[in-house]
Structures are given as C-alpha cells and as structure tokens.
TORVEXMAR-387377 format. One record per residue (C-alpha): residue number from 1; residue in one letter; chain; x, y, z. Coordinates in Angstrom, 3 decimals. Example, Ala and Ser with C-alpha at 12.3 -4.5 7.8 and 13.67 -1.06 7.14 Angstrom:
[1; 'a'; 'A'; [12.300; -4.500; 7.800]]
[2; 's'; 'A'; [13.670; -1.060; 7.140]]
This chain:
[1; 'x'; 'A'; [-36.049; 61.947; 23.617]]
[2; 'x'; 'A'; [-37.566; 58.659; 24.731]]
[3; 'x'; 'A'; [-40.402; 58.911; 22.494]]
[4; 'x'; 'A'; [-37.925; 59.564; 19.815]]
[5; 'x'; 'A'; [-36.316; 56.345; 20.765]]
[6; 'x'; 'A'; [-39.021; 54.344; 20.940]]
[7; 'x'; 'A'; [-40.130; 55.331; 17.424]]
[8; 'x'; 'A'; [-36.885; 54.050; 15.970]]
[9; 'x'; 'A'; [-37.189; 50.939; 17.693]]
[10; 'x'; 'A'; [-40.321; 50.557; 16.026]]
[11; 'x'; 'A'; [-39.363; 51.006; 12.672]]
[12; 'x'; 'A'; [-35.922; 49.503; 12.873]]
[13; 'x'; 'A'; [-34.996; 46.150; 13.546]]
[14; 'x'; 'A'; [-31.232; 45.523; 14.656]]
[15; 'x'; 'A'; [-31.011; 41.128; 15.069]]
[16; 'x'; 'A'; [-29.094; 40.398; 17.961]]
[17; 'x'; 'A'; [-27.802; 36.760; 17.154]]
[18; 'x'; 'A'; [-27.307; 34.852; 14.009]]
[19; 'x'; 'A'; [-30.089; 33.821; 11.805]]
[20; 'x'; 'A'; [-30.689; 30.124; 11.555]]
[21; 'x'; 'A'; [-28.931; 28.203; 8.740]]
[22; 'x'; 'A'; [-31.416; 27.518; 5.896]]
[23; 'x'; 'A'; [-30.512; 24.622; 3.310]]
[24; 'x'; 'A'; [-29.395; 25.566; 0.120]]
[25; 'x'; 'A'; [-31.587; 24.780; -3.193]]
[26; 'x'; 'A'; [-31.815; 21.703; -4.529]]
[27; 'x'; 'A'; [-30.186; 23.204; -8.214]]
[28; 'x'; 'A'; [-26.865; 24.109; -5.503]]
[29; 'x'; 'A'; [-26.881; 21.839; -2.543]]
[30; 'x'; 'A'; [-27.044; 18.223; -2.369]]
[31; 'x'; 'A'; [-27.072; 15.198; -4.743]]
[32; 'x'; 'A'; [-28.712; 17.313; -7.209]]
[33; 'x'; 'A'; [-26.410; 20.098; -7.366]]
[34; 'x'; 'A'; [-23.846; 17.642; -7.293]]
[35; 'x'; 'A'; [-24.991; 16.428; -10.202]]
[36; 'x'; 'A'; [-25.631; 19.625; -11.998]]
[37; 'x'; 'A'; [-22.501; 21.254; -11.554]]
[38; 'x'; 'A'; [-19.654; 18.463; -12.078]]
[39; 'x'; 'A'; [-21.897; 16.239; -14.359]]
[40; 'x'; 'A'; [-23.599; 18.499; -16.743]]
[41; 'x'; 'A'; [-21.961; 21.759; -15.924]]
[42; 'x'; 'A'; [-22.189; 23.113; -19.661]]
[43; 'x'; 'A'; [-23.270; 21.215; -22.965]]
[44; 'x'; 'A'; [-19.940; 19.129; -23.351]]
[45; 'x'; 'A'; [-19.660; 18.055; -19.982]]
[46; 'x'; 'A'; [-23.119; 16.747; -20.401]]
[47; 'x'; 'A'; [-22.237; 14.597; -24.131]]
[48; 'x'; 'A'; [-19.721; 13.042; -21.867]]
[49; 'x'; 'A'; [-21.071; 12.322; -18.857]]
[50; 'x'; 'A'; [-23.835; 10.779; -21.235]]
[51; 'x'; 'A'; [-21.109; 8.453; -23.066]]
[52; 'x'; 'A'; [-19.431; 7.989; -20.265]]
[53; 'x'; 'A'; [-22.429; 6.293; -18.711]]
[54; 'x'; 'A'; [-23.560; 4.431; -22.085]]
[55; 'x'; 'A'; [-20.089; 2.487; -21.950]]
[56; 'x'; 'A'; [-20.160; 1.866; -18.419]]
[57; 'x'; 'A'; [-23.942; 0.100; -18.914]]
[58; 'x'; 'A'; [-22.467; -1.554; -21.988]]
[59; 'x'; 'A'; [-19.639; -2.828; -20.297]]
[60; 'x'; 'A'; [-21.222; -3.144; -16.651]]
[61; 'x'; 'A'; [-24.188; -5.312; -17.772]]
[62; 'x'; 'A'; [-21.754; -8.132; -19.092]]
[63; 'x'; 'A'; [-19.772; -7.743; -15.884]]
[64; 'x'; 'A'; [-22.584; -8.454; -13.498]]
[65; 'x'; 'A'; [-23.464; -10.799; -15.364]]
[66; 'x'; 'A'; [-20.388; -12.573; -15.485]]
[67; 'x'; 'A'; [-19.490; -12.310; -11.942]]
[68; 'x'; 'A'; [-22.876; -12.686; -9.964]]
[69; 'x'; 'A'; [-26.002; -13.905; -12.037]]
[70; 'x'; 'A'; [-24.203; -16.531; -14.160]]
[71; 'x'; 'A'; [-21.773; -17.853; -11.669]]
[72; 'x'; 'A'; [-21.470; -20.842; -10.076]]
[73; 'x'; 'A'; [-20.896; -20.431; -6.001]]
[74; 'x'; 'A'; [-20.883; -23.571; -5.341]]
[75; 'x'; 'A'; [-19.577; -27.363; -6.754]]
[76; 'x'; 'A'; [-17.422; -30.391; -6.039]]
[77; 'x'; 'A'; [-15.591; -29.506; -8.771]]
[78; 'x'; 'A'; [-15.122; -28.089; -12.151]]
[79; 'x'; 'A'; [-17.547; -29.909; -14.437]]
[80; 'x'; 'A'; [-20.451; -26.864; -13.244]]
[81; 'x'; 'A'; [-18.027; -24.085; -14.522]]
[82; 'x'; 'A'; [-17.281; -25.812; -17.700]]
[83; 'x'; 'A'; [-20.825; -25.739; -18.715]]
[84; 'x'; 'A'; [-21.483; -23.351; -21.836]]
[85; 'x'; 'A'; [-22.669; -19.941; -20.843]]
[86; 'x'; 'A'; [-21.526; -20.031; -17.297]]
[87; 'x'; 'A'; [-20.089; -17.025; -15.287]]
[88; 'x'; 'A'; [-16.987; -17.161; -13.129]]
[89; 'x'; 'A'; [-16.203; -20.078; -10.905]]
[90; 'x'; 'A'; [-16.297; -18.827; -7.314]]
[91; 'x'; 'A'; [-16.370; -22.667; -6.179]]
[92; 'x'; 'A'; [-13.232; -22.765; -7.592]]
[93; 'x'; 'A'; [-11.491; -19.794; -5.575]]
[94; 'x'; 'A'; [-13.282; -20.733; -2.459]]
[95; 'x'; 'A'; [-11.817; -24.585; -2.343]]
[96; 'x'; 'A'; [-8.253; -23.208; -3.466]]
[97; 'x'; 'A'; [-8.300; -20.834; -1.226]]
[98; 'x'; 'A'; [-6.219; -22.548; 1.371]]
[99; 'x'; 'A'; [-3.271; -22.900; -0.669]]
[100; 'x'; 'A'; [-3.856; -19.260; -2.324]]
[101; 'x'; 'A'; [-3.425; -17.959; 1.602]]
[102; 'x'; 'A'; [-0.988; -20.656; 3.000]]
[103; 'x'; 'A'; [0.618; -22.140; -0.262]]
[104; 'x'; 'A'; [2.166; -25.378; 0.613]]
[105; 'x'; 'A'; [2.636; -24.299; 4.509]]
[106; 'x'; 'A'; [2.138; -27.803; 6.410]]
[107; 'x'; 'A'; [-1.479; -27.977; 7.161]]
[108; 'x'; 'A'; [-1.080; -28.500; 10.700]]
[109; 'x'; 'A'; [1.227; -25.594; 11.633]]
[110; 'x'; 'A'; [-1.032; -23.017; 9.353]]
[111; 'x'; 'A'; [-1.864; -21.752; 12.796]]
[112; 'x'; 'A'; [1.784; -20.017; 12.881]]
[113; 'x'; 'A'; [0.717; -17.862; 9.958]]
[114; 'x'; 'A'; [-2.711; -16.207; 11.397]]
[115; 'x'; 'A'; [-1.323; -15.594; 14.305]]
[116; 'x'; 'A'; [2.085; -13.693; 12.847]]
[117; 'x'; 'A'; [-0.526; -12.335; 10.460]]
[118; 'x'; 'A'; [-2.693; -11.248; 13.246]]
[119; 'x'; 'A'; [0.171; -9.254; 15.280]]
[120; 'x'; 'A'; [1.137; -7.803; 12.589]]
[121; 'x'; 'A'; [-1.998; -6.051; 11.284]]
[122; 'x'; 'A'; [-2.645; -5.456; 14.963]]
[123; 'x'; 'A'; [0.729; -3.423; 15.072]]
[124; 'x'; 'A'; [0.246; -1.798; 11.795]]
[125; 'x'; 'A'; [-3.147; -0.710; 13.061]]
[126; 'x'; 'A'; [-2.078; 0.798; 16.063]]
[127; 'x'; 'A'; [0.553; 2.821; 14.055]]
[128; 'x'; 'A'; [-1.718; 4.136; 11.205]]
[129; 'x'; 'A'; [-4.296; 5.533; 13.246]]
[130; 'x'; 'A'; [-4.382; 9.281; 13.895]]
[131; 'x'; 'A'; [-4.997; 9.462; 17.915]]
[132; 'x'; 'A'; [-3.693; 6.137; 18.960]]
[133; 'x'; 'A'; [-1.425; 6.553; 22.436]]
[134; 'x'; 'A'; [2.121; 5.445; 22.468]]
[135; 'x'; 'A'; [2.886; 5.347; 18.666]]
[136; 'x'; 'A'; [7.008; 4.853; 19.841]]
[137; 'x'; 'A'; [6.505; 1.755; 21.745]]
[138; 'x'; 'A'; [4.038; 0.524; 18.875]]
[139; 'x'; 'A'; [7.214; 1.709; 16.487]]
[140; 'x'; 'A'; [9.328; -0.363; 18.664]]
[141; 'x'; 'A'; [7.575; -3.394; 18.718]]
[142; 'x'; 'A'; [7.055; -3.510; 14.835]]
[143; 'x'; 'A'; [10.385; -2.566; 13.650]]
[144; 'x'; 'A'; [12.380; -4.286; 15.963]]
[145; 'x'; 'A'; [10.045; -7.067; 17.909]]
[146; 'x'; 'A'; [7.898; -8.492; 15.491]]
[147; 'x'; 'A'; [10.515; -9.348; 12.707]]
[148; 'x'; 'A'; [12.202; -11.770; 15.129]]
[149; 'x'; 'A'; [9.009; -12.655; 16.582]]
[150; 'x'; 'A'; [7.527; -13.076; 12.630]]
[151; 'x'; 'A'; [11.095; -14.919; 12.091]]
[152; 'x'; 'A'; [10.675; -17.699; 14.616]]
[153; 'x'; 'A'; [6.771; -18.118; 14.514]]
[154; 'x'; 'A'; [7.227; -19.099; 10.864]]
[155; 'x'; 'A'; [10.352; -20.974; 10.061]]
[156; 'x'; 'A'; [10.617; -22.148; 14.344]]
[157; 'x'; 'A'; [12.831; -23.346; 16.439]]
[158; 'x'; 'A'; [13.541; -26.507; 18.525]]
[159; 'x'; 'A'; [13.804; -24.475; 21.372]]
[160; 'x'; 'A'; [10.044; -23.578; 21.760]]
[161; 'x'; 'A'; [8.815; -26.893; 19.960]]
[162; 'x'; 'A'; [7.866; -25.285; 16.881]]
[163; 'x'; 'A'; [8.665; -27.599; 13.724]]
[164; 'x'; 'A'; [11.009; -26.142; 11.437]]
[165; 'x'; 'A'; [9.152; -25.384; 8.121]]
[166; 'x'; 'A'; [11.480; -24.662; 5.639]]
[167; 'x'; 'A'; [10.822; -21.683; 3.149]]
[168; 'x'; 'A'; [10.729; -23.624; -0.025]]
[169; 'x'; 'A'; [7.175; -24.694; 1.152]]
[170; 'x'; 'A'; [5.863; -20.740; 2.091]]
[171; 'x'; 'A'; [3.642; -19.304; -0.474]]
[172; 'x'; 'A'; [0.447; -17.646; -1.010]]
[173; 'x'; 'A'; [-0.780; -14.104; 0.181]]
[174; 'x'; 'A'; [1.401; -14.329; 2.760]]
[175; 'x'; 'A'; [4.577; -14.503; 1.046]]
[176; 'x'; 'A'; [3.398; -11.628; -0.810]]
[177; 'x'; 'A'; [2.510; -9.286; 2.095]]
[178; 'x'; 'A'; [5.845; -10.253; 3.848]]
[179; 'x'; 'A'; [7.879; -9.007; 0.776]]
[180; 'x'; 'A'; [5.976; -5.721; 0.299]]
[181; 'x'; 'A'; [5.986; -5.290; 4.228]]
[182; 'x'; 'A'; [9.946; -5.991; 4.698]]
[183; 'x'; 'A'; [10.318; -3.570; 1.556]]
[184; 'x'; 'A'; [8.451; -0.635; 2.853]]
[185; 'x'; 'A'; [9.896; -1.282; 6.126]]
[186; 'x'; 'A'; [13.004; -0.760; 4.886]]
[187; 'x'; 'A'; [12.824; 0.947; 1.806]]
[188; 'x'; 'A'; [11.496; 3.838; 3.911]]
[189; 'x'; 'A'; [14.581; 4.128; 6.522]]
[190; 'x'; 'A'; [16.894; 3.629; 3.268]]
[191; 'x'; 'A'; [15.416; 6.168; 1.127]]
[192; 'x'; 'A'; [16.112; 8.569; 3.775]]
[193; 'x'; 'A'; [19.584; 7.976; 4.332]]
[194; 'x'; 'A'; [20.523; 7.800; 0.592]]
[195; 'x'; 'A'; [18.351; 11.434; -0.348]]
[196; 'x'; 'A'; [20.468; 12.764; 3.014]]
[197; 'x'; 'A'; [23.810; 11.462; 1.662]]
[198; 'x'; 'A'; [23.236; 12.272; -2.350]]
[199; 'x'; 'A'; [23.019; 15.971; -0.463]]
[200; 'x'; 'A'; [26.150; 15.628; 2.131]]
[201; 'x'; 'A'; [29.224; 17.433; 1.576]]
[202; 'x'; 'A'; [31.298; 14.533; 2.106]]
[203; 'x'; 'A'; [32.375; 13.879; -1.745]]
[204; 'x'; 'A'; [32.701; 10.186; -0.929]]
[205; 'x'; 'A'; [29.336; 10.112; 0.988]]
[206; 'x'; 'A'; [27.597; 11.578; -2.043]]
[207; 'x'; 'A'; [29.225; 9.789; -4.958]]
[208; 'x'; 'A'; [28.635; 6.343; -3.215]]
[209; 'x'; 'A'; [24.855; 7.647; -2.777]]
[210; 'x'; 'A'; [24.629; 8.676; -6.347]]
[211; 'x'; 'A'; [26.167; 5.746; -7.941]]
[212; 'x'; 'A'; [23.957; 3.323; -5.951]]
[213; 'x'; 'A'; [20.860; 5.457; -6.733]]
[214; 'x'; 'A'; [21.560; 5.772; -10.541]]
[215; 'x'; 'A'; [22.451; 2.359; -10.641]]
[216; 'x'; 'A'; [19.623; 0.569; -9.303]]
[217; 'x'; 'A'; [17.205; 3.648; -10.640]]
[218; 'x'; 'A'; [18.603; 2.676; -14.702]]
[219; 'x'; 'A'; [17.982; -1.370; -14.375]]
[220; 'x'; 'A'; [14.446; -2.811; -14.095]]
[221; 'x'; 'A'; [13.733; -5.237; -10.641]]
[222; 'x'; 'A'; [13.708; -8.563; -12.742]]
[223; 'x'; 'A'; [17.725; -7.629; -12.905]]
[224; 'x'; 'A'; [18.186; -7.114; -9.427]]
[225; 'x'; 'A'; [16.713; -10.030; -8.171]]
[226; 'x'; 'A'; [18.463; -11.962; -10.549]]
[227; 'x'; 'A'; [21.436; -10.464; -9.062]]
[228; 'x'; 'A'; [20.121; -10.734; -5.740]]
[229; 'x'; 'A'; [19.786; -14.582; -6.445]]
[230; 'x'; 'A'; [23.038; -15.388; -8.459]]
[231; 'x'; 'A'; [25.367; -13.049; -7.043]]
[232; 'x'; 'A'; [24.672; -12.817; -3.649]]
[233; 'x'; 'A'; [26.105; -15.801; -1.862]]
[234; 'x'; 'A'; [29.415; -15.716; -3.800]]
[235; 'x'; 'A'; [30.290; -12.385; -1.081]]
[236; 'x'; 'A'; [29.741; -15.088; 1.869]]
[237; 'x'; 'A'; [31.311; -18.204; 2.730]]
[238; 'x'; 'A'; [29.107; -21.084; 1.814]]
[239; 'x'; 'A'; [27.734; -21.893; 5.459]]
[240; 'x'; 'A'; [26.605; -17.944; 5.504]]
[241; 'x'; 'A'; [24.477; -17.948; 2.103]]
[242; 'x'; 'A'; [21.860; -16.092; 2.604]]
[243; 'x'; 'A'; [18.025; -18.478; 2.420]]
[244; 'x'; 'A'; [16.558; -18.298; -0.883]]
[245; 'x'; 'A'; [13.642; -16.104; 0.439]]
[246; 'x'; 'A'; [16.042; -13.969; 2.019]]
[247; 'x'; 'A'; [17.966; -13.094; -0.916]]
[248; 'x'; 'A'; [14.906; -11.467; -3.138]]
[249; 'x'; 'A'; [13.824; -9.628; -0.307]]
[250; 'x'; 'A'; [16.704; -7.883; -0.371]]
[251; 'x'; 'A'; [16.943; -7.070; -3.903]]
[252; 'x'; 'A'; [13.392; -5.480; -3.191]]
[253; 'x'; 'A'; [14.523; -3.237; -0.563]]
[254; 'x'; 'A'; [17.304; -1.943; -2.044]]
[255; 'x'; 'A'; [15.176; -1.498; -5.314]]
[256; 'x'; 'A'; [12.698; 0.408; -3.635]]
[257; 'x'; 'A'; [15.144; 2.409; -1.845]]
[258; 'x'; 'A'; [16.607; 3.892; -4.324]]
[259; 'x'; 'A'; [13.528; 5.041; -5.479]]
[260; 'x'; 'A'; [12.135; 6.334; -2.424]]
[261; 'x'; 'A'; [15.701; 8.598; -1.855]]
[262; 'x'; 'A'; [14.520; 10.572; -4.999]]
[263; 'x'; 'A'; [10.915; 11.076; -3.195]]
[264; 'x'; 'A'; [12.465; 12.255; -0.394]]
[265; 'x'; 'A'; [15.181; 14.017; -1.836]]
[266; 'x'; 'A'; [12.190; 16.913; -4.145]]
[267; 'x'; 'A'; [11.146; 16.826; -0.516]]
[268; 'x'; 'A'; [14.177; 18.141; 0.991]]
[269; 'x'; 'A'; [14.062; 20.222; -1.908]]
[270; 'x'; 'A'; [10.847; 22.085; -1.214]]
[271; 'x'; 'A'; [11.777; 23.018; 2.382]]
[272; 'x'; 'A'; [12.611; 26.786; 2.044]]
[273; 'x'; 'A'; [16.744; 27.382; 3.480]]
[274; 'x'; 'A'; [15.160; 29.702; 6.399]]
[275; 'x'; 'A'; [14.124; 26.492; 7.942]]
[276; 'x'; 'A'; [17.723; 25.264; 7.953]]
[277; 'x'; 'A'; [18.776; 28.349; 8.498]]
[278; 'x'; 'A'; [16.497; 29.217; 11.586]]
[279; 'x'; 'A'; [17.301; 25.633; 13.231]]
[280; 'x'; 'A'; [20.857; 26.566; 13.184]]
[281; 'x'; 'A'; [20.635; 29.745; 14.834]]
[282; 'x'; 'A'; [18.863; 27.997; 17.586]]
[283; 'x'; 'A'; [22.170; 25.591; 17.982]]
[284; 'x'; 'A'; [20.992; 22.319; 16.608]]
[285; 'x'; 'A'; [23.241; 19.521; 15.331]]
[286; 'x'; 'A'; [22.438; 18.373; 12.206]]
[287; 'x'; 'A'; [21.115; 15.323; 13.409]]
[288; 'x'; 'A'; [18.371; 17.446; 15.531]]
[289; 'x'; 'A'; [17.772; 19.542; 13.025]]
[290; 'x'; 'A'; [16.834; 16.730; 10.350]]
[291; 'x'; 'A'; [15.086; 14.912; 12.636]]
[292; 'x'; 'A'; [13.161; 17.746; 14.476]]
[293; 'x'; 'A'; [12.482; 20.349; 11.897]]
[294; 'x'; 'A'; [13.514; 19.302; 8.269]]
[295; 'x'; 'A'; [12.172; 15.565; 7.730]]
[296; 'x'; 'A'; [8.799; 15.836; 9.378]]
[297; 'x'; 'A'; [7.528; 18.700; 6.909]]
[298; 'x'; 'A'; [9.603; 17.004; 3.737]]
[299; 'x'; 'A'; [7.958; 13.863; 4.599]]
[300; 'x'; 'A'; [4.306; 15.786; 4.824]]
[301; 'x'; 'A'; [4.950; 16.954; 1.903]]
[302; 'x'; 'A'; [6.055; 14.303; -0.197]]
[303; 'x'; 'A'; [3.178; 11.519; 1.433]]
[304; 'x'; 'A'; [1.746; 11.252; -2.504]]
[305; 'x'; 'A'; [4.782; 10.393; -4.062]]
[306; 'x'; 'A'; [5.988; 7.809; -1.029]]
[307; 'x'; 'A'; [2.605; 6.080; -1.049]]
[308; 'x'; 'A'; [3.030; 5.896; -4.836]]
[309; 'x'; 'A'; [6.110; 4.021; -4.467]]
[310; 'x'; 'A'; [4.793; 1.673; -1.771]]
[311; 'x'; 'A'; [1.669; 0.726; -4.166]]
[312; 'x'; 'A'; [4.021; 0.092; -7.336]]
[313; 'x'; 'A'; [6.405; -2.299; -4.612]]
[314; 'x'; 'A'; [3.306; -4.073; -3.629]]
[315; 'x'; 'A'; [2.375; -4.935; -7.169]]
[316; 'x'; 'A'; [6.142; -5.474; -8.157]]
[317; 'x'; 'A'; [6.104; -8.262; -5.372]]
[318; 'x'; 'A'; [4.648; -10.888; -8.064]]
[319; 'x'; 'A'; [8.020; -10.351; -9.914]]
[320; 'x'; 'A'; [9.684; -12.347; -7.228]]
[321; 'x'; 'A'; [8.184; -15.700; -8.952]]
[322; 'x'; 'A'; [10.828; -15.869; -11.235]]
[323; 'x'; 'A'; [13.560; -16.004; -9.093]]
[324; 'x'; 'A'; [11.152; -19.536; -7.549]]
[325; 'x'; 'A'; [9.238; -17.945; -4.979]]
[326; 'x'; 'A'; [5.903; -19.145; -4.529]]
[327; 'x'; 'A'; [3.664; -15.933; -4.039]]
[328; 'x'; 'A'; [0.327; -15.160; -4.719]]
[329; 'x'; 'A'; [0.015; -15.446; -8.111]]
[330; 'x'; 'A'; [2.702; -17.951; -8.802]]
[331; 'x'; 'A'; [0.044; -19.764; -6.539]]
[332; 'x'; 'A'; [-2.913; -18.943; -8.533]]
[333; 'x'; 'A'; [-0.912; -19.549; -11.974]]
[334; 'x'; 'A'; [-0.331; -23.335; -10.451]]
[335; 'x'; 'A'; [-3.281; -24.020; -9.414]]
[336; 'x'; 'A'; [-5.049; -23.498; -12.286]]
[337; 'x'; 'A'; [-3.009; -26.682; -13.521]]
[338; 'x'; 'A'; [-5.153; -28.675; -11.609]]
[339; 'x'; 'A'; [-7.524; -31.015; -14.500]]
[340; 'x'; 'A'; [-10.108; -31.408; -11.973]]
[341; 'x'; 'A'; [-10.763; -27.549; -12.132]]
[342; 'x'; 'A'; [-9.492; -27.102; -15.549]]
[343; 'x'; 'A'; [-11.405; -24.871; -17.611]]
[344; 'x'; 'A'; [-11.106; -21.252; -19.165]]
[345; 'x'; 'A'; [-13.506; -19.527; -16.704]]
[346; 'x'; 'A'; [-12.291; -21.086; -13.978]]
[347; 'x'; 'A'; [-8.443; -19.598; -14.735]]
[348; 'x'; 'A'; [-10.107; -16.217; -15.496]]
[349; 'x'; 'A'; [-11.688; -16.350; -12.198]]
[350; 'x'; 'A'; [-8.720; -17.298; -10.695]]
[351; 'x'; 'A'; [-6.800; -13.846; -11.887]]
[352; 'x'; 'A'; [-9.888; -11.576; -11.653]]
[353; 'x'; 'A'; [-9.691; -12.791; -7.668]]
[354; 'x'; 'A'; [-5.890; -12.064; -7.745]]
[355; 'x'; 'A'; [-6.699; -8.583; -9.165]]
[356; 'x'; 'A'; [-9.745; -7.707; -6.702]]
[357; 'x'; 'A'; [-6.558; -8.761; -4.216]]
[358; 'x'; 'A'; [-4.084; -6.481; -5.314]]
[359; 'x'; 'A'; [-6.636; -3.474; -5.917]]
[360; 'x'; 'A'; [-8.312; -3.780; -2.326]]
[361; 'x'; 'A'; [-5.017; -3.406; -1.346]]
[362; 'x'; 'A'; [-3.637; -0.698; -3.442]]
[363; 'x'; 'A'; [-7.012; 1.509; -3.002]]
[364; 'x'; 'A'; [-7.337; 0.740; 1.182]]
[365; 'x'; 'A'; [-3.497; 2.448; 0.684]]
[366; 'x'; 'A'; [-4.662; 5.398; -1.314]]
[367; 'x'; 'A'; [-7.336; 6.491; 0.557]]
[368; 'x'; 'A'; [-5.044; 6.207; 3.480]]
[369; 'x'; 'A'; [-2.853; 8.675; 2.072]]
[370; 'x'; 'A'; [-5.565; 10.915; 0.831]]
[371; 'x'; 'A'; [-7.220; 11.145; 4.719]]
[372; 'x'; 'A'; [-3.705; 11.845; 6.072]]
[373; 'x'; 'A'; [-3.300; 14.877; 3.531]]
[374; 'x'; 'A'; [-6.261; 16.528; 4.585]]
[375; 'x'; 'A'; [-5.688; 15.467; 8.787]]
[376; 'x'; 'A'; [-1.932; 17.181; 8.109]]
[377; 'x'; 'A'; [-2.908; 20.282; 5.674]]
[378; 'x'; 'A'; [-5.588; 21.161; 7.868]]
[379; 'x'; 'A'; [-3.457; 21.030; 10.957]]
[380; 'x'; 'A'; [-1.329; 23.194; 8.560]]
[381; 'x'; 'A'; [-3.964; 26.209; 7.997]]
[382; 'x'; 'A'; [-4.727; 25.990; 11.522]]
C-alpha cells in the first residue's frame, strides 16, 4: 500500500500554496494595454483617437506657445507685452496680483486676510479629510467660531485695536471665496430643511417650502440679488439695513438653497420605505430617524449632484459684480484699465489667469467628490 502511495506521489503533483502572481502581457496590462483597449479598441475608436489627437497638436502647439515660449515673465511694465508677436503677459498678473488677492484692502492691515484665510483652509482641511480625529469640534469651530472670528478679523473692532476697514474697499479672491464659502455653508443646512419640509405633512409647512423653492428655482440669480440689494432694507428700520456685502450674500444662499432642497429631496427619494419603516419599529422620533438613518445614506447618495451645485455657486459668485461688489473678476476687469499695462494680450492674460482660478478650483472640488464616492461605495460592498 505504501509503495502504491509513493507511486502516486510521484506522478502527481497536488501545490500546497498559491502560485506566485505573474504580470500580465504587455497587449493586456499596463500603459500598453491601456492604450490598446480604450484608445484603439476597434477601427473607429482608432479614426478618433487619431483626430482627436491631430486637433489637440493643432490647437496645443499655439497654446504653448502662447503661454510659455512667447511670453514675457518679466517687465516694469507693459511696453514688453505690446510688442508684435508676443505671448501672454505674466509680468502683468504677477505685479497686479496684490490687488487681484486683496483688492483695495488697506495695505497695511492685508495681514487680517491671510491669517482669516489661513484658519479657514486649516478648518476646512481638517473637515475634508477621511481619518482626521474630532471632525464635531472641527464642525464646531467652522460653523459657529470662525464666522465671528472671520467677522471681526476683517471689518475689526476698537475693542482689540483692529482698524475698522469698511467693506466697500474688500475685493479680490477673497471676496470671492467668502461668498461661495458662506453659500455652501448655508446653502447646505437650507437645502435640507426645505427637501424635509416640501415632504412634511403639515400643509402649511409644505406649501411655504414649495412656493419658496419654485420661486427662487423659476428666476435666474442676477434677479435675486437685485432683490437682495433693492428690496432688502425696506423690511428693516434704517439703522438695521443690512451692509452692502451682506445683502448679496444672502441672495446667494437662499439661491443655492433652493436648489440644493431638490438634490436632496431625489435623495430622500431613493431611500427604499423599509428604512423608514425599520427605524420606526425600533422607536425613533423623527428627528433620530432623519438624522441617524435617513440623511446619511440620501446624502451618500446624492454627493454628485450636491458637489455639482457647489461648483455652479462658485462660478455664479462673479455675478455678484453687478450688484457693486468688487470680486475677482470685477478686479481683473478694472485692472486691465490701467494705460500703463494696456494692451490686448495683457487683458487676455488677465482672464486666462481668472479662468486657470476658477478651474483649479472647480476640478480640486471634483476630484474631491469622485475619491469620496469610491471611500463610501466601497465601505458600502464591504
């Protein structure tokens, strides 16, 4: 019987542990197969990755051109970027850079600004990222600390010897983040509250919600700042009118409000009644069971379409210059004015920088959103 044993283990080989991972071929795996299979999968992929490529060469070659080889990085002023054949201007975005940040914020008290800047990105850091500790006192010290602290660091106060600096002279990249910041803030916390009410069974509750919804939702945002600006202080007595900055920001957050309560409310949507159903069996109050079972996976599952929203606030923010407030472009748009940097290529540089702005931005957002899809689906399959 041994013998017959020891014959079979001869002839048959039974691996005990895994054989080691081999790479795949080159026409499968890596930059290659890459390449083969979403480039020139079959014959008409391959035409138009092929004319794909031919435009961007066309077009790229006259870009690079335009932006690094033929520009000028450096002058006292415009006369090198009025010269025929020249690129962009970078001189001229690098000496008006100052006022594209600060606007016409005192020179001297510019320091206010980084450092409310500073906090805040700080703060907004420490809530974005996956496995930071603490997130509720973070949540606590940017949604209820830092405005006051962003409040008095900026405009000041006699009390703590900081120079009053009144908003009429704010401007720049800073004006713009603060309006898309106080609008997400609070476009967020509104949106909820409106989707919850257009679905309460309180009749009054949800006809106030809808009207307000519909109503903002069927007028564009140049209308409600407009009526943010005219109409506002005739609801308070004179000595209560709201500042001029305060009064567009307000018309942005209940603008993007509106809109976000129709994100959130395909969200509520989605969630399948046995979750409502199951929370109630286990005696929660509403409030519980919104807060505990039904918002977290509406607000998973609706993270595309909020993002959205905040990306088309952030680029609706340059609306607020007609109403008279000084942001980032209304910045670039006057400084362009200037005849010692007058010149065509210099106020095309001047936008293309605004745009590389506003699309660092917008993209640094959507990726944001993409990683947090795949951290939260995967924690879903799990």
């Amino acid at each position: 019987m041994s013998a017959i044993q020891d014959s079979l283990d001869e002839t048959f080989f039974v691996r005990t542990e895994p054989a080691p991972e081999q790479p795949p071929p080159l026409a499968v795996g890596g930059i290659v197969g890459w390449v083969r299979i979403n480039l020139f999968g079959d014959i008409w992929t391959g035409i138009l990755t092929l004319a794909a490529a031919a435009i961007a060469i066309w077009f790229g070659v006259d870009i690079v051109s335009y932006m690094i080889i033929d520009a000028v990085w450096s002058a006292p002023d415009g006369a090198a970027c009025r010269a025929p054949g020249v690129g962009a201007c970078w001189a001229y975005v690098w000496r008006k850079l100052p006022y594209f940040v600060y606007g016409s914020y005192p020179v001297d008290e510019r320091w206010r600004v980084d450092v409310t800047l500073a906090i805040g990105a700080v703060l907004i850091a420490w809530l974005l990222w996956p496995s930071s500790p603490r997130k509720g006192l973070g949540a606590l010290l940017f949604f209820i600390v830092y405005p006051v602290l962003a409040f008095v660091l900026l405009y000041g106060t006699s009390a703590l010897g900081l120079v009053q600096i009144p908003t009429n002279l704010w401007g720049g990249i800073f004006v713009s983040l603060l309006v898309a910041l106080l609008g997400m803030v609070f476009s967020l916390p509104g949106g909820v509250l409106l989707a919850l009410g257009r679905r309460s069974r309180l009749p009054a509750v949800r006809l106030l919600s809808i009207g307000f919804i519909e109503f903002v939702r069927g007028v564009p945002l140049i209308t409600v700042l407009f009526m943010a600006n005219t109409m506002l202080p005739l609801f308070v007595p004179e000595q209560f009118s709201p500042d001029r900055l305060v009064r567009p920001l307000i018309g942005v957050a209940l603008f993007a409000s509106a809109y976000m309560a129709e994100v959130i409310r395909g969200g509520l949507n989605a969630i399948p009644r046995g979750q409502f159903e199951a929370a109630q069996a286990l005696g929660l109050r509403y409030p519980q069971m919104m807060r505990l079972i039904v918002l977290p996976q509406a607000l998973t599952i609706v993270i595309p379409g909020i993002v959205n929203t905040f990306i088309g606030l952030f680029k609706d923010t340059t609306l607020v210059a007609i109403v008279g407030i000084f942001d980032f472009l209304r910045t670039v748009d006057t400084a362009r004015l200037d005849p010692e940097w007058a010149g065509p290529t210099i106020s095309t540089t001047g936008y293309l920088f605004a745009a590389m702005f506003y699309f660092v931005f917008c993209f640094g957002m959507s990726r944001y959103s993409l990683a947090m899809e795949r951290r939260l689906s995967a924690g879903r399959n799990r």
